[in-house]
C-alpha positions in Angstrom: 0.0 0.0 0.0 1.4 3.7 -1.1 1.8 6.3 1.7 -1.0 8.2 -0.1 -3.8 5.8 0.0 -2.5 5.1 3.8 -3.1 8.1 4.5 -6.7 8.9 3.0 -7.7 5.7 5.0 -7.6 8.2 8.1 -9.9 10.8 6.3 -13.6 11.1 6.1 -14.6 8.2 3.5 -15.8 9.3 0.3 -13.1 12.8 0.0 -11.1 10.9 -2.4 -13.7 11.1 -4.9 -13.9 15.3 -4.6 -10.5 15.8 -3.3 -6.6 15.8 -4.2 -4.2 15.8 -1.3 -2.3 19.3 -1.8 0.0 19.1 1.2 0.5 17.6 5.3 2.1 20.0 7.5 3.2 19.2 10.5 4.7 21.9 13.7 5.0 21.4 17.3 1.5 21.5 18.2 -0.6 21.3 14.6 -0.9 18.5 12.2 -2.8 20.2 9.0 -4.0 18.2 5.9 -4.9 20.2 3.0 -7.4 18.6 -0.1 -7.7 20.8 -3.1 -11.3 19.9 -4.8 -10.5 18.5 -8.2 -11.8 20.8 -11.2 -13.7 17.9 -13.0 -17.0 18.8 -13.3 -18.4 15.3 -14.5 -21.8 14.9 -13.3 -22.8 18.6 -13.4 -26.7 19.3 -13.0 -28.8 19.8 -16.0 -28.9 23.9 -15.6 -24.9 23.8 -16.1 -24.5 21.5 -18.4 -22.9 22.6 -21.7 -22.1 26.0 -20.7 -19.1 27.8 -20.8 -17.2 28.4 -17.5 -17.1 32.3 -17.1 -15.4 32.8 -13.9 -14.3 30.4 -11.2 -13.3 31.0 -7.3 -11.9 28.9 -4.9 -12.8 28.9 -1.3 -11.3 27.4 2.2 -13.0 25.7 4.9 -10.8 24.8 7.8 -12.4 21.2 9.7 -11.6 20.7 13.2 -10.4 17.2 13.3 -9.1 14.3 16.1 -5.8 15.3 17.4 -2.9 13.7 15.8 0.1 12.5 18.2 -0.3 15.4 20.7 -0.6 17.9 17.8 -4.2 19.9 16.6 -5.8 18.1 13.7 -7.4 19.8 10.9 -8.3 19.0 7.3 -8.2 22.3 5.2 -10.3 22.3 2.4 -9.7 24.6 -1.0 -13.2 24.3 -2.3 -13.9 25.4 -5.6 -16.9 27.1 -7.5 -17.8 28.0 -11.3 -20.0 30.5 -12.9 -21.4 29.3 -15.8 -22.2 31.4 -19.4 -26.0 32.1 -18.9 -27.0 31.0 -15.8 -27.3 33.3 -12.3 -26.1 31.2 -9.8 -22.5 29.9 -9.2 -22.6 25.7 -9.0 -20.9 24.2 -6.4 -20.9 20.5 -5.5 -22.3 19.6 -2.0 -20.3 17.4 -0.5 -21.2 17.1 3.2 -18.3 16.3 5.0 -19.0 18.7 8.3 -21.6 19.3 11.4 -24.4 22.3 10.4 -23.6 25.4 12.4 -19.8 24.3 13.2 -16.9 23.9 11.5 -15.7 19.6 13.1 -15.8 17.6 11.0 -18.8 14.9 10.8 -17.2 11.9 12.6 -15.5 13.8 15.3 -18.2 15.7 16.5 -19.8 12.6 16.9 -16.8 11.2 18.6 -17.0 14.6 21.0 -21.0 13.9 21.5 -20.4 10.4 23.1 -18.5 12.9 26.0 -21.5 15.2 26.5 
């Protein structure tokens, strides 16, 4: 098994279809994982499809995550959205991966619930 697919074995399942790992860093007291969302746009909804991309932005989302060997955890996401030639709204994918209202990721807020 390669480091890579070692390591996305410790993310939340289903990333690795969205995401690319970017980089790992790693200080004294933060481990940080950062996925850039690939720009294939297979499977685009019907009022995107065809168009012409006019404009595209990319946005991060920061996930608290377990800690790593002593060290802060945290998945950094570079999220990415497209404007389209004749349509009003910007598409971006959904792809739930956090908890509505905070920024932990899905399976350790869970993991922090079982504490409450």
């Amino acid at each position: 098994m390669k480091a890579e697919d070692l390591l996305w074995e410790f993310l939340p399942e289903g990333l690795r279809e969205f995401f690319d790992i970017e980089k790992i860093e790693k200080t004294p007291s933060l481990f940080r994982i950062t996925l850039v969302e690939k720009a294939n746009l297979a499977g685009v909804p019907a009022p995107w499809q065809g168009k012409k991309i006019v404009s595209s932005s990319q946005d991060n989302v920061t996930l608290n995550d377990y800690p790593f060997r002593g060290r802060k955890g945290e998945l950094l996401l570079k999220r990415r959205s497209w404007k389209f030639e004749g349509v009003d709204k910007w598409y971006r994918r959904t792809i739930d991966v956090k908890v509505p209202g905070t920024q932990l990721q899905k399976e350790f807020a869970l993991f922090l619930k079982g504490y409450d």
